[in-house]
C-alpha positions in Angstrom: 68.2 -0.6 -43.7 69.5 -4.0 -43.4 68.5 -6.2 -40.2 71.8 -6.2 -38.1 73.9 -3.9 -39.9 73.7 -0.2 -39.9 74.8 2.6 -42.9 77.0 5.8 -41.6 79.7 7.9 -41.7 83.5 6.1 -40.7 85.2 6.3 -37.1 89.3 7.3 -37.5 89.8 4.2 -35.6 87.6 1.9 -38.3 89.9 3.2 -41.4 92.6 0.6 -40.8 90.5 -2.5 -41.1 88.8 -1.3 -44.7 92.0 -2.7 -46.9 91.1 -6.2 -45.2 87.6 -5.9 -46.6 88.4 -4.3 -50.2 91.1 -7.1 -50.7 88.5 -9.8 -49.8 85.7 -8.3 -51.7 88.2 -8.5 -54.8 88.8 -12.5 -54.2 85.2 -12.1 -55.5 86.5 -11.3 -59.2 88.5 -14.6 -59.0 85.6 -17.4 -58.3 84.8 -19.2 -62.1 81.3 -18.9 -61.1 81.7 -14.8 -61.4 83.3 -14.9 -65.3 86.2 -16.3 -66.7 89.5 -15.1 -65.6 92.3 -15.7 -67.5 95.8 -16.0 -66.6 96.3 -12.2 -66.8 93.3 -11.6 -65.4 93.9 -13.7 -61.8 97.4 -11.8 -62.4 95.7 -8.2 -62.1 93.0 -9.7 -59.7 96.1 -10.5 -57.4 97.5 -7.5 -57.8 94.5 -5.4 -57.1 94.1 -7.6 -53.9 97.7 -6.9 -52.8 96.8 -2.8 -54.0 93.9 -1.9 -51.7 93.4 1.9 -51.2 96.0 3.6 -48.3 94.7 4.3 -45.3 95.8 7.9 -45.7 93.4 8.2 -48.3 90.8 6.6 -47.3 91.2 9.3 -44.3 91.5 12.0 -46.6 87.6 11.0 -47.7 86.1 10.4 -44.3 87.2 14.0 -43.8 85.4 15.1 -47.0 82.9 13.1 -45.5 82.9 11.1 -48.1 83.6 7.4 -46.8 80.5 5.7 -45.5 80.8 2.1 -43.4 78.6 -0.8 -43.0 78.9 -2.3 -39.8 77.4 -5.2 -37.9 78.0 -5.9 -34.0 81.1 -6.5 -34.4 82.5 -3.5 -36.6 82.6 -2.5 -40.0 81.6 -5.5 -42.9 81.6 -3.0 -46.3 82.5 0.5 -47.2 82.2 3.2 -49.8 84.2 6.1 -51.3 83.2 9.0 -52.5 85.1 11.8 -54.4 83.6 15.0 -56.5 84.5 15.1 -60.1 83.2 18.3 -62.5 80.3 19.2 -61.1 79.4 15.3 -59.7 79.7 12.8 -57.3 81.6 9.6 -58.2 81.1 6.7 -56.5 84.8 5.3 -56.6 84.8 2.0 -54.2 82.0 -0.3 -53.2 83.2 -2.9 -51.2 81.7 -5.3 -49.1 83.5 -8.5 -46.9 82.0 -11.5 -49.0 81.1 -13.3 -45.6 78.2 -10.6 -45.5 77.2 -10.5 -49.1 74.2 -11.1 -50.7 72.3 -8.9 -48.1 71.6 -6.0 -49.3 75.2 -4.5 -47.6 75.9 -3.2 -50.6 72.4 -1.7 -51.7 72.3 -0.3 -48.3 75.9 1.5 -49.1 74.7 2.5 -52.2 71.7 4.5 -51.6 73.0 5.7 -48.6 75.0 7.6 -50.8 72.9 8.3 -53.0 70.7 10.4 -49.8 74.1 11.7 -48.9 74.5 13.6 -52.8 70.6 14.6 -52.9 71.8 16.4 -49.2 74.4 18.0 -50.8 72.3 19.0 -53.5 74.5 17.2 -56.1 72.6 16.7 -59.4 73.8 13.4 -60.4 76.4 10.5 -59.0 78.6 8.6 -61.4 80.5 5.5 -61.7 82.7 3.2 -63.8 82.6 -0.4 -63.4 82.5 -4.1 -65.7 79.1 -4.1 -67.6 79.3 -7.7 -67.5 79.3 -8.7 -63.5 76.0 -9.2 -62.1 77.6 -7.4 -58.9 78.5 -4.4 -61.1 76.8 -2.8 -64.2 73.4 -4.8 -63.7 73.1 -3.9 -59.6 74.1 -0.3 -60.5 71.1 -0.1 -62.7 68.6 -1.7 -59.8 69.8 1.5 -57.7 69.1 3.5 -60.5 72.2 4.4 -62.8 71.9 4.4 -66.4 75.3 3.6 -68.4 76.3 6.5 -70.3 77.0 6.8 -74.0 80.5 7.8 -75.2 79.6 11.4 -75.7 77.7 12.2 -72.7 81.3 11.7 -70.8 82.9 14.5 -69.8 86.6 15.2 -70.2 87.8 14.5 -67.0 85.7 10.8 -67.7 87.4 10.1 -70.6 90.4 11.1 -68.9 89.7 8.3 -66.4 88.9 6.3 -69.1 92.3 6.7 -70.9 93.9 5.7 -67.4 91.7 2.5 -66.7 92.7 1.2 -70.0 96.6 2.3 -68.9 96.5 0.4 -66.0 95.4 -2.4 -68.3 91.7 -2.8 -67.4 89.6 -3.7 -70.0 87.8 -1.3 -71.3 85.5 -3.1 -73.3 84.1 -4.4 -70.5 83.6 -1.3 -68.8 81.2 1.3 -68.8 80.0 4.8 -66.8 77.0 5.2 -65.2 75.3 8.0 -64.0 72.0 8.5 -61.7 70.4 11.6 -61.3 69.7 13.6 -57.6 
């Protein structure tokens, strides 16, 4: 664990502060040091900012027990989401406030999931996320996933995959990633 903060399952009273954390963790996208953004890309960015997930499903996970919280002192700093899919775990939301990043918040989030799906007796957690981020594709793979080749996705993948690219994400830039349990 992380000196100061602490890894566990979310409070009902802590769900309504999360969207204030996703939406600054996705200011992250939009700093030049990150990659280049391009006009439409700062367009979707802001988009995604002013789009964080509803509270009523982010309460519809912590009853799954599926929504795990990083917290300091003072309350929650990061969070993650968790949903099944096929016979898996997908890791749908990582997000931690950028004022406590680059301290292992989100490594701590990460494989506190990951102990939550070996519990469960899950065989493998997946994910889809940019190959290209340092924060994304390349920290997934220092916890452990491996990006997945085109045919080991399973329908209800490349189902997601057909709605990323709807919603105008670029798929070229994105990849699934599983780790095995």
């Amino acid at each position: 664990m992380v000196a100061g903060y602490s890894v566990r399952a979310a409070r009902p009273d802590e769900l309504i502060a999360l969207p204030a954390i996703e939406a600054a963790a996705a200011t992250l996208h939009l700093r030049p040091e990150v990659a280049p953004v391009s006009p439409r890309d700062q367009r979707d960015l802001a988009a995604a900012i002013s789009a964080t997930t509803p509270v009523r499903e982010l309460e519809i996970a912590r009853q799954r027990g599926h929504l795990l919280v990083a917290a300091d002192d003072a309350g929650p700093v990061g969070f993650l989401i968790l949903a099944p899919l096929d016979d898996d775990l997908y890791l749908e939301e990582v997000d931690v406030h950028p004022d406590h990043g680059r301290r292992g918040v989100g490594r701590a989030l990460v494989m506190s999931a990951l102990a939550l799906g070996r519990a469960a007796a899950v065989a493998r957690m997946v994910l889809s996320t940019k190959h290209d981020l340092a924060f994304n594709a390349p920290f997934y793979a220092s916890c452990g996933f491996r990006a997945l080749a085109d045919d080991e996705l399973s329908p209800r993948m490349r189902t997601m995959r057909a709605a990323e690219a709807a919603r105008g994400l670029p798929i070229e830039r994105r990849v699934f990633m599983a780790c095995a349990l």
